[in-house]
KOLZADO-97327 format. One line per 10 residues: number of its first residue (from 1); their letters; for each residue x, y, z of N, C-alpha, C. Coordinates in steps of 0.001 Angstrom, whole numbers, plus 500000, padded with zeros to 6 digits. Atoms other than C-alpha are relative to their C-alpha. Example, Ala and Ser with C-alpha at 12.3 -4.5 7.8 and 13.67 -1.06 7.14 Angstrom:
! KOLZADO-97327
1	AS	500890,498810,500000,512300,495500,507800,500900,501200,500000  499180,498810,499940,513670,498940,507140,499230,501090,500730;
END
This chain:
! KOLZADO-97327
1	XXXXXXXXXX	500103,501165,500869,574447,917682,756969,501267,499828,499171  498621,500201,500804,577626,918548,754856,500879,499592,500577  499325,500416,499057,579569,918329,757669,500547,498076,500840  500055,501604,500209,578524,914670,758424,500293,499615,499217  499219,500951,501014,579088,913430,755430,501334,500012,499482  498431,500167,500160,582542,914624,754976,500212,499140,501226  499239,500633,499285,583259,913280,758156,499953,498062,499852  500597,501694,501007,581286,909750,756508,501155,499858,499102  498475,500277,500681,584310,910002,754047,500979,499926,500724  498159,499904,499391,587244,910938,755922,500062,498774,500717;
11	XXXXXXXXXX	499132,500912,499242,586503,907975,758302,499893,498516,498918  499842,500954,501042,585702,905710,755287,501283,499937,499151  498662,499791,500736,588864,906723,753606,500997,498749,499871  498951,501525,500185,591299,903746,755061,499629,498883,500010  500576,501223,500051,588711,901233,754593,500014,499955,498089  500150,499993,501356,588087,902543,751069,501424,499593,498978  498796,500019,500695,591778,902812,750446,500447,498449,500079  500039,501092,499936,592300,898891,751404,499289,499145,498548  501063,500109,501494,589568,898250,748671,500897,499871,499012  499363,499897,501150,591429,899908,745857,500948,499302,499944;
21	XXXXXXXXXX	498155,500891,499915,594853,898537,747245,499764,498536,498966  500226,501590,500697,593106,894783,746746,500072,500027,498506  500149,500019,501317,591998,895722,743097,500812,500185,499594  499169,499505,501021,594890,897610,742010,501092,499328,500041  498822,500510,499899,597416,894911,743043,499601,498695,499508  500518,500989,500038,597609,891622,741641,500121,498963,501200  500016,501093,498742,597314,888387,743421,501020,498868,499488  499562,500948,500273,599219,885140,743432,499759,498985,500908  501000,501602,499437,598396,881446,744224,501115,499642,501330  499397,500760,498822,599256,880157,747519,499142,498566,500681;
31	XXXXXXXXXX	500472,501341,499076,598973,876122,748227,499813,499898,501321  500136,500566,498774,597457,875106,751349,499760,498352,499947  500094,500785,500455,597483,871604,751877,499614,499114,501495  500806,500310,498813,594623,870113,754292,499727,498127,500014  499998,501150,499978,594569,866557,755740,498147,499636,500198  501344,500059,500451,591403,864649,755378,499152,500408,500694  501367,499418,498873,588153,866373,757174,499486,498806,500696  500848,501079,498679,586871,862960,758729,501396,499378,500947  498670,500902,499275,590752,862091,759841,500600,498678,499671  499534,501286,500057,590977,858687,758650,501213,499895,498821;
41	XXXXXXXXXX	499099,500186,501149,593599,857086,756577,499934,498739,498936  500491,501027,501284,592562,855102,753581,501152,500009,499125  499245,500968,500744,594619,852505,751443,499374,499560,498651  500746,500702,500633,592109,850528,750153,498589,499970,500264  501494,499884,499398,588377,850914,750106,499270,499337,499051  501025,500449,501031,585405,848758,748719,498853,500914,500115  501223,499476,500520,581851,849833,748025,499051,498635,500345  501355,500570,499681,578541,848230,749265,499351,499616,498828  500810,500476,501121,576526,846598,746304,498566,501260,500476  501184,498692,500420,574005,850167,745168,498459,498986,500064;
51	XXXXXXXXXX	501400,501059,499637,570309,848814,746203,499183,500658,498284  500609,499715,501389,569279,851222,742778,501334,500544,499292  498678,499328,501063,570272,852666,739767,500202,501138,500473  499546,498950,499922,570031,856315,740877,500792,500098,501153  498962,499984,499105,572203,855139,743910,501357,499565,499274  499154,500956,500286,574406,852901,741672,501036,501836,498688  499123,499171,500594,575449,856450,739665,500700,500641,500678  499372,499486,499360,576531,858302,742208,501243,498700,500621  499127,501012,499825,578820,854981,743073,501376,500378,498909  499211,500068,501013,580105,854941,739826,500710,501587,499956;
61	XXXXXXXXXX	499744,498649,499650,580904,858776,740358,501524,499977,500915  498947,499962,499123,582796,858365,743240,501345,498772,499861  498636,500657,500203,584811,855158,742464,501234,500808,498746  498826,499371,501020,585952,856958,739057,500761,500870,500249  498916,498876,499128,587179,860214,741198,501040,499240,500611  498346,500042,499675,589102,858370,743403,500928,498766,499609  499540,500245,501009,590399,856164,740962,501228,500814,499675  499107,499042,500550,591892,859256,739485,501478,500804,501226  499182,499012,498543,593517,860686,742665,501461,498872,500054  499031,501312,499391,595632,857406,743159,500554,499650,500611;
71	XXXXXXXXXX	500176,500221,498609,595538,857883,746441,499310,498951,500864  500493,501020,499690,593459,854893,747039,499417,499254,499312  499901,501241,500790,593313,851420,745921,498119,499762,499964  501427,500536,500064,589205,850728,745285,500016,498108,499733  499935,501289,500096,588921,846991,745797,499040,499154,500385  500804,500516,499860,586800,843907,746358,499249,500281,501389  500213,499588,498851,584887,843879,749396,500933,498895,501507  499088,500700,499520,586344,841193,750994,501841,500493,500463  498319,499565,499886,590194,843011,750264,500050,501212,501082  500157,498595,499828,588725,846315,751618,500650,500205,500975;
81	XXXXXXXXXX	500204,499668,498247,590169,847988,755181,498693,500966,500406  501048,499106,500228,586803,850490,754494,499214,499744,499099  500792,500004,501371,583475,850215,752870,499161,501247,499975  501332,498979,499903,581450,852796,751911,498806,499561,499308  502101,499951,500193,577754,852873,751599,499708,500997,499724  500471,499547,500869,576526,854754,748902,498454,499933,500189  501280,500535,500241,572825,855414,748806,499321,501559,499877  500634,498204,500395,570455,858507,746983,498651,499239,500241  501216,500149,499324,567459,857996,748639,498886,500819,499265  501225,499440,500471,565440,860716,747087,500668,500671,498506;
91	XXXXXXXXXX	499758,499737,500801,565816,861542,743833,498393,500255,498423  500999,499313,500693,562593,863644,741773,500038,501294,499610  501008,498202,500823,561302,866158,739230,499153,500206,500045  500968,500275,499600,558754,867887,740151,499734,501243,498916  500198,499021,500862,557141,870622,738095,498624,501010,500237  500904,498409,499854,555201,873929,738242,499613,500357,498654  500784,498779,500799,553158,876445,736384,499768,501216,499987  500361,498455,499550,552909,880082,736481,499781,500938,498736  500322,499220,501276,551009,882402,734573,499585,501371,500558  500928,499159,499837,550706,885744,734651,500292,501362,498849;
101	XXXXXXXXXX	501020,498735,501274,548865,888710,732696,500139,501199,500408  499478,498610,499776,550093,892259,732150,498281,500865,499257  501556,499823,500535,546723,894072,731809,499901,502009,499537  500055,498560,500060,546011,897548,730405,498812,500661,501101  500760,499101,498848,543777,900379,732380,498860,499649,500124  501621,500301,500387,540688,899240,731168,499933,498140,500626  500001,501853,499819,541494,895383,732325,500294,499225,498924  500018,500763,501104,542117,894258,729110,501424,499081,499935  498537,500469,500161,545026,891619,728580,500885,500293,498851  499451,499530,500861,547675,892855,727098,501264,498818,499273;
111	XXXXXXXXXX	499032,501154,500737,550075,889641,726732,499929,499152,501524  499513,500941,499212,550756,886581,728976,501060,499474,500456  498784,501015,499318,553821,884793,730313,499950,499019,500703  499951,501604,499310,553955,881166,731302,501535,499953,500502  498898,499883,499390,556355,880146,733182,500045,498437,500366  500319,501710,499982,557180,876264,733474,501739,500227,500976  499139,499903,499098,559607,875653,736592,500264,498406,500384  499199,501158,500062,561800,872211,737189,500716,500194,501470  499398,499947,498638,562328,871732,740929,500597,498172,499998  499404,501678,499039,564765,868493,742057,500287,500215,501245;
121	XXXXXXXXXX	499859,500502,498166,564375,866966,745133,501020,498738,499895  498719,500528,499847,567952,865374,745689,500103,499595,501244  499534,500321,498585,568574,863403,748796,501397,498773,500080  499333,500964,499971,572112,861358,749437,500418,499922,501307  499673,500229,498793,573773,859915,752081,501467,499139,499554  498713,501069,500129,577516,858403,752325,500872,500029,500902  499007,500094,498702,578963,856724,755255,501456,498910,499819  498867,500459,499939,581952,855270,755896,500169,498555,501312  500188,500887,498342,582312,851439,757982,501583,499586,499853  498514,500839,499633,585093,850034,759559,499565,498615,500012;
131	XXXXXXXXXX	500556,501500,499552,584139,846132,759043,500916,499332,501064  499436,500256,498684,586774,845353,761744,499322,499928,501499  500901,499701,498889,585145,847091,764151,498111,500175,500043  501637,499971,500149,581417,847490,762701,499909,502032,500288  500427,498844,499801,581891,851441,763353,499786,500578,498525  500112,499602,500868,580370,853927,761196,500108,501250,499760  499927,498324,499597,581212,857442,760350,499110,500227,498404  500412,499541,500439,579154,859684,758431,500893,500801,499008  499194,499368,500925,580903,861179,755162,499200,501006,499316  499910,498921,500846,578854,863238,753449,498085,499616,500197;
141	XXXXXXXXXX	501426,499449,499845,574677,863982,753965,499929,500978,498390  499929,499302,500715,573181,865720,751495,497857,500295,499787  501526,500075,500425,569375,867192,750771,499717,501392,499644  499728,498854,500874,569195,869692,748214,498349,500430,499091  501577,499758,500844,565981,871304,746189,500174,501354,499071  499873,499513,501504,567584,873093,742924,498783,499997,499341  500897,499943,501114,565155,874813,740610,500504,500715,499191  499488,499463,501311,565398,875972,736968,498613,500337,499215  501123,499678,500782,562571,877955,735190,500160,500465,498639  500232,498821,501134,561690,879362,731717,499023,500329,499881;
151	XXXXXXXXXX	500909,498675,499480,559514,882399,731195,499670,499659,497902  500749,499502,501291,557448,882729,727368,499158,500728,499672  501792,498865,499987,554939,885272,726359,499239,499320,498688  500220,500291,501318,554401,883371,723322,499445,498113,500205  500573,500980,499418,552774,879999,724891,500762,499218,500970  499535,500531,499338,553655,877245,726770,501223,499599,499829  498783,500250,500218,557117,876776,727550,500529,498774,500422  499890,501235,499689,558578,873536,727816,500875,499720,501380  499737,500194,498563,559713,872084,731659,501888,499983,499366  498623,500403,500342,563657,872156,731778,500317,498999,500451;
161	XXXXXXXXXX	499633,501421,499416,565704,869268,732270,500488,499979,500912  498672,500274,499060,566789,868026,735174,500955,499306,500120  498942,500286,500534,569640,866584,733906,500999,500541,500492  498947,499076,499915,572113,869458,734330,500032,500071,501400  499675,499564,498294,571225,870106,738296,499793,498816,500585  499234,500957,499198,571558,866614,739098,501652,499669,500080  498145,500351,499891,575140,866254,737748,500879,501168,500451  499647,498853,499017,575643,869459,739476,500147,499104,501188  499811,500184,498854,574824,868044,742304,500720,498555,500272  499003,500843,499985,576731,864822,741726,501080,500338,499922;
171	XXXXXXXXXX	499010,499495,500049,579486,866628,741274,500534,500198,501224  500360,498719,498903,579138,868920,744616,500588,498531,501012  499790,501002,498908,578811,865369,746467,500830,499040,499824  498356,500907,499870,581939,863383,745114,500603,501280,500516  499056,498845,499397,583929,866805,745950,499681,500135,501277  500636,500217,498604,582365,866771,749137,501337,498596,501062  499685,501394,499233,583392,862841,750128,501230,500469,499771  499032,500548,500097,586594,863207,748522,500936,500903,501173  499554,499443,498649,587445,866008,751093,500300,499512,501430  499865,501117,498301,586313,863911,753976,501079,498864,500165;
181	XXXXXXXXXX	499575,501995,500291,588140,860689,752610,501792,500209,499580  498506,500724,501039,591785,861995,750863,500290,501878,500295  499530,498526,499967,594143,865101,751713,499197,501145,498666  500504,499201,501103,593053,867948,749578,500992,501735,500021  498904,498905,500387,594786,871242,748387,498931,501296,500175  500961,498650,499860,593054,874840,748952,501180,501003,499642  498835,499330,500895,594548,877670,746596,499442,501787,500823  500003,498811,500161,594930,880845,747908,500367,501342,499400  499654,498865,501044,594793,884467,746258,500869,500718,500548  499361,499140,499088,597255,886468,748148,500724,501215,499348;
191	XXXXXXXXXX	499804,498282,500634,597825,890397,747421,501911,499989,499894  498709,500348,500031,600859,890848,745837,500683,501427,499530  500095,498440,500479,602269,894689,745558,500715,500301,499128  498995,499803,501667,603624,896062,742213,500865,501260,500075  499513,498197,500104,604761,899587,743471,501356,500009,499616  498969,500178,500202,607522,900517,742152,501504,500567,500806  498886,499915,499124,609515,901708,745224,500624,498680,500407  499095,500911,499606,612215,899202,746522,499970,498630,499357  499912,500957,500810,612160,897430,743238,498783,498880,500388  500822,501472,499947,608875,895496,744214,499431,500172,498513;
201	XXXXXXXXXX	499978,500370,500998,607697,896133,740996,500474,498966,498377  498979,500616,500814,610315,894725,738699,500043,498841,500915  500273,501419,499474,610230,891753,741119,499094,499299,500025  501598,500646,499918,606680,891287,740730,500234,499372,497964  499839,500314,501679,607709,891054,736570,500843,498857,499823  498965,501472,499439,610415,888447,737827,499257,499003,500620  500982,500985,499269,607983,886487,739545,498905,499582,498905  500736,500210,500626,605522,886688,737083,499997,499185,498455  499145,500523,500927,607758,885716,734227,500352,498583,500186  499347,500997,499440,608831,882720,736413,501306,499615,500131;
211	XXXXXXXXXX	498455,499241,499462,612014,883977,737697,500206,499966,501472  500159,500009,499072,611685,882819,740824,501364,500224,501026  499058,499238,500026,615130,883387,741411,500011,501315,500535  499401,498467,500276,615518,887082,740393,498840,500535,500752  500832,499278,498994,612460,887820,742363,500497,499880,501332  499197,500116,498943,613799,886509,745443,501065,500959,500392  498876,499030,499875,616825,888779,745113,499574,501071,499825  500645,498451,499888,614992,891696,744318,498886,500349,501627  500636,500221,498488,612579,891166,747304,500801,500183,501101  498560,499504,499134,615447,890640,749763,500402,501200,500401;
221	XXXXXXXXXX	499564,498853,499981,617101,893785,748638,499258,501050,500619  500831,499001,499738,614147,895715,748822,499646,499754,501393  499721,500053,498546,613602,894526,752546,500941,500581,500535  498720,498967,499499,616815,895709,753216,499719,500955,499957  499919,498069,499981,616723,898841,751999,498517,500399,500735  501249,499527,499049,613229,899331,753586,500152,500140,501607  499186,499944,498478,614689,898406,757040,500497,500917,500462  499101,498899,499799,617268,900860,756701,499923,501075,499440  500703,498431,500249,614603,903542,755553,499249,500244,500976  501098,500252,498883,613624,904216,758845,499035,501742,499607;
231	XXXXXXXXXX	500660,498923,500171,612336,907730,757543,498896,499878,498553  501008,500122,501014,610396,906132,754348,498735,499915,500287  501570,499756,500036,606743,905754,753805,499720,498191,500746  499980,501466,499564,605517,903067,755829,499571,499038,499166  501102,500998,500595,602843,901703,753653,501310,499178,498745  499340,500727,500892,605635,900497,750919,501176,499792,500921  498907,500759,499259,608063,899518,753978,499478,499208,499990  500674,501637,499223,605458,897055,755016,499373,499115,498976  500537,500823,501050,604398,896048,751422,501132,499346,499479  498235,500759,500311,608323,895102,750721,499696,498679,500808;
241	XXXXXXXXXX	500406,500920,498959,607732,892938,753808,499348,498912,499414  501249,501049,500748,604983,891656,752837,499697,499130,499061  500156,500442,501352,605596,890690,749309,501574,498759,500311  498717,500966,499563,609244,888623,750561,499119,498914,500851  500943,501638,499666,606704,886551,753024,499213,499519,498811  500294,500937,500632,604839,885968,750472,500345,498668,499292  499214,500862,500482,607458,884270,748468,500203,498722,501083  500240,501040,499262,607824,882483,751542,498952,498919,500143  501519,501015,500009,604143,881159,752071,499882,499445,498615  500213,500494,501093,604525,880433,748366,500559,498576,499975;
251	XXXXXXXXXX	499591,501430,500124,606982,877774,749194,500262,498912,501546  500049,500714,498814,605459,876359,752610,501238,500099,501087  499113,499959,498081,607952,877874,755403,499290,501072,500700  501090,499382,499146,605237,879178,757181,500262,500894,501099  499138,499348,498538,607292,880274,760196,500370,501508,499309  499050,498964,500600,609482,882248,758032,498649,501360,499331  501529,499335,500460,605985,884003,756523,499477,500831,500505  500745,499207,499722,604605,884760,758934,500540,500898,501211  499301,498839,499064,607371,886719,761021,500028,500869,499088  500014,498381,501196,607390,889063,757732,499009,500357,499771;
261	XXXXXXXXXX	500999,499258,500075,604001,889369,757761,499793,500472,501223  500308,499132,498894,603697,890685,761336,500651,501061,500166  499356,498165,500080,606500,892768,761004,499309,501190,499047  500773,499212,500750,604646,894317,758004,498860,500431,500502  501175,499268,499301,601583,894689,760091,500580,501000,501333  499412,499306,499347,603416,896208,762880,500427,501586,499181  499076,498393,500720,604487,899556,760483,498351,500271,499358  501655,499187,500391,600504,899686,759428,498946,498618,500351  501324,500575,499390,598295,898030,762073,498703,499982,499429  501412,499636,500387,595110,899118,760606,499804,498886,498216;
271	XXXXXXXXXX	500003,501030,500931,596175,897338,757251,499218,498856,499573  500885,501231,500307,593325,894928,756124,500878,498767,499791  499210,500516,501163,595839,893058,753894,500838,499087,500728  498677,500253,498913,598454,892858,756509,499322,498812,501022  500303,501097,498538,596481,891437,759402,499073,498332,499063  500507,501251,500548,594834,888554,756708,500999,499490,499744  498468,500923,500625,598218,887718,755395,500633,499192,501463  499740,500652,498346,599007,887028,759641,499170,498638,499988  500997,501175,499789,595857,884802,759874,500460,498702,498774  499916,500281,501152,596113,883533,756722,501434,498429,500081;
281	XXXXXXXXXX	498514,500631,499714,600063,882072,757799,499830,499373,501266  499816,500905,498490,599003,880984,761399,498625,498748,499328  500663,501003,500062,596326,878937,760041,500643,499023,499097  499273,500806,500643,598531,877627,757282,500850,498740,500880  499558,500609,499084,600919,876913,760049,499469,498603,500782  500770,501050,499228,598373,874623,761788,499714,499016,499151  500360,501050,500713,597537,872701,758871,501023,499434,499712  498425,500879,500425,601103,871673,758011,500009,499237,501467  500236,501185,499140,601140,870239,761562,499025,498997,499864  501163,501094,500254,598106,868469,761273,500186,498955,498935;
291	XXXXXXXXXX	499759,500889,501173,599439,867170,757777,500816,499116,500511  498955,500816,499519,602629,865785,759472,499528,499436,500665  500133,500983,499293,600830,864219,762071,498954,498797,499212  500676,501142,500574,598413,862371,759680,500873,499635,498974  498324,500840,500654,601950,861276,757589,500221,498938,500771  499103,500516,498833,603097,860113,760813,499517,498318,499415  500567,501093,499981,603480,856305,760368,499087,499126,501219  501556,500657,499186,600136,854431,761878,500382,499728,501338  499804,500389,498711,602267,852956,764741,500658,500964,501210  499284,499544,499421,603901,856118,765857,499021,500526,501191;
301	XXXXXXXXXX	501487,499742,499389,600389,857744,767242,499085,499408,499962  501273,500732,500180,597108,856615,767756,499205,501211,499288  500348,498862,500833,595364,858546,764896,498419,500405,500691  501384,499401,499023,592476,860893,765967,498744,499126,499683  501024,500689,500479,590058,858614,764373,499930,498587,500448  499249,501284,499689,591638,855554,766180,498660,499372,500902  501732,500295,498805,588279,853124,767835,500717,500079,501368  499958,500347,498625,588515,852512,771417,500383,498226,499950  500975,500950,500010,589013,849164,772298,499208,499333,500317  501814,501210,499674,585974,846403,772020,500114,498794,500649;
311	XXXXXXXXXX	499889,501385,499564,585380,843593,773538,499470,498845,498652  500552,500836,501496,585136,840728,771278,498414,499391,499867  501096,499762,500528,581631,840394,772125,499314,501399,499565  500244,498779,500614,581091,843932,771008,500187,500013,498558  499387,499995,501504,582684,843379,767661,499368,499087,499229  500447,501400,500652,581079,839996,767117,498505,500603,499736  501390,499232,500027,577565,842057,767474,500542,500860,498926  500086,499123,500889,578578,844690,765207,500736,499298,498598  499869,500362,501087,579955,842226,762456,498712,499226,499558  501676,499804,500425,576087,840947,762669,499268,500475,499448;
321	XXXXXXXXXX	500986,499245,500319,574503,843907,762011,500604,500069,498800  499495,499761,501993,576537,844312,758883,499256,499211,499173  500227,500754,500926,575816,841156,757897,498441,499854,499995  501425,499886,499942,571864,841811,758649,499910,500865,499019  500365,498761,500613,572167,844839,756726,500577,499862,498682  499925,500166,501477,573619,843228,753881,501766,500695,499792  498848,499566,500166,576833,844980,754201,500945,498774,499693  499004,501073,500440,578961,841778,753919,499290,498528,499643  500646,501274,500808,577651,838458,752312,500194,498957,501704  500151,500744,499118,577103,835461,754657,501729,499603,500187;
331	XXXXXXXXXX	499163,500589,500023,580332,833819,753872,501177,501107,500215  499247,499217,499195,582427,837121,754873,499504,500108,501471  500628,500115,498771,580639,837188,757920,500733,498768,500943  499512,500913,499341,581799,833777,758764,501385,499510,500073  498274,499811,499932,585280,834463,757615,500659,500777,500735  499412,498888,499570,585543,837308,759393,499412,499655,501990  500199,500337,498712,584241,835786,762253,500535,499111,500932  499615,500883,499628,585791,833000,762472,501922,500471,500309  498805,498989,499883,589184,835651,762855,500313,500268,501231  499596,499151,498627,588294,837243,765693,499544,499040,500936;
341	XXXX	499835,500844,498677,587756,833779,767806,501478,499454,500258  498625,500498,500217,590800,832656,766225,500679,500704,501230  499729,499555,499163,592229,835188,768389,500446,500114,501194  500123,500014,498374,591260,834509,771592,501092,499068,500608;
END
């Protein structure tokens, strides 16, 4: 039995030691910077007239976000190239009771606790149309059932509000859309080593200071001289490494990143740290393409989100249903119709 469990340590050892590494080193922020999750590229977008009020807040929600972004123009419907359709379908508090009795040996009650519990039933939905084409993409679903209790031994306790876990969840679902709808930024923590062989320390105090500079040059160096320690310790050859890509991935040359992080995994394969900082840089990698190609101006590609095309009785049917469904007033309907005969 002793036997096993040392050997339970010894092979836990370089998993454990990874562990401490993470804790005992700090981290620093690394931008990623992701193009929109549904693909499209928005200018200008209107909004559907809210059929209620608890649809018409979440409206007001989302125009004021992206408002703020100023990434896109919110405009009439008529101006729009996109409308979205807003709509919270389910929206209730529902409420509970629970009681129970701590009893001594004999059965006797010894005290009570009520318990009054605040369940919301949250349901939204927000799609995205092309009135051009009448297509519709799905932006953001949502059907959620948040609860919040309090406990009293001292009588009935009053229901909590649901107040707080709806604007939670209004929150949750503009951050949501605005993902789908408008580039967005993702911050990563990335291990950053302080040891004080080959001056990464004192470069980590240069960095931290905002010396971005004098870290750079200390980094460098210390690569060097790590290179040309082919008899040093690996683990602070490959954390030198390591800590110079970072600087790199700090300022988006991804390439450059992530050849110093493989070399650093190469001198300690097993490295947790090492082989995430790899991934970490090839996926970066992929998103900077993806960013450039949704830059690209509109006419250079056909963007992944691009329709097929319709026939103009296809289009003339799907500017119908809009206008059945209320999506555009009669008199856009017939403006917009009277467009696509123009056309022909």
């Amino acid at each position: 039995m002793r036997a096993a469990l040392l050997a339970l340590i010894t092979m836990s050892s370089p998993l454990m030691a990874q562990f401490w590494s993470r804790l005992a080193n700090p981290t620093v922020d690394v931008p990623l910077q992701h193009p929109p999750e549904l693909g499209v590229r928005l200018e200008r977008v209107a909004f559907a007239p809210a059929r209620e009020a608890r649809s018409q807040e979440l409206v007001d929600a989302l125009l004021s976000a992206l408002s703020r972004t100023g990434r896109v123009q919110v405009v009439d419907r008529g101006a729009g190239e996109a409308l979205l359709m807003v709509e919270v379908h389910r929206d209730e508090a529902l409420h509970e009771e629970g009681v129970k009795e701590d009893k001594d040996r004999d059965g006797r009650i010894k005290s009570t606790t009520r318990t009054a519990t605040t369940r919301l039933e949250y349901g939204a939905r927000v799609q995205l149309v092309e009135p051009a084409t009448g297509k519709v993409l799905e932006v953001l679903r949502m059907d959620e059932r948040p609860k919040a209790s309090v406990s009293s031994d001292k009588g009935r306790p009053a229901f909590p509000d649901a107040a707080p876990m709806r604007r939670q969840l209004r929150e949750e679902a503009v951050a949501s859309t605005l993902k789908q709808l408008l580039p967005w930024t993702e911050v990563l923590k990335v291990t950053y080593f302080d040891d004080k062989q080959y001056g990464m320390e004192e470069a980590f105090k240069r960095l931290d200071s905002g010396d971005r500079k004098g870290a750079w040059e200390l980094a460098r160096r210390g690569a060097a001289s790590a290179r040309a320690d082919s008899k040093g310790e690996a683990k602070y050859r490959g954390r030198v490494l390591h800590n110079l890509g970072v600087l790199s991935f700090q300022e988006g040359r991804h390439e450059e990143a992530l050849a110093l992080f493989r070399e650093a995994r190469e001198l300690l394969p097993d490295a947790s740290i090492f082989k995430d900082a790899v991934k970490d840089a090839e996926r970066a990698a992929a998103l900077a393409g993806a960013m450039e190609k949704f830059k690209a101006p509109a006419g250079a590609s056909a963007p992944a989100n691009a329709s097929e095309p319709r026939s103009l009785e296809a289009r003339l049917e799907a500017l119908d249903r809009m206008r059945r469904k209320g999506l555009i007033t009669e008199a856009e309907y017939q403006t917009k119709k009277a467009e696509l005969l123009r056309d022909l």
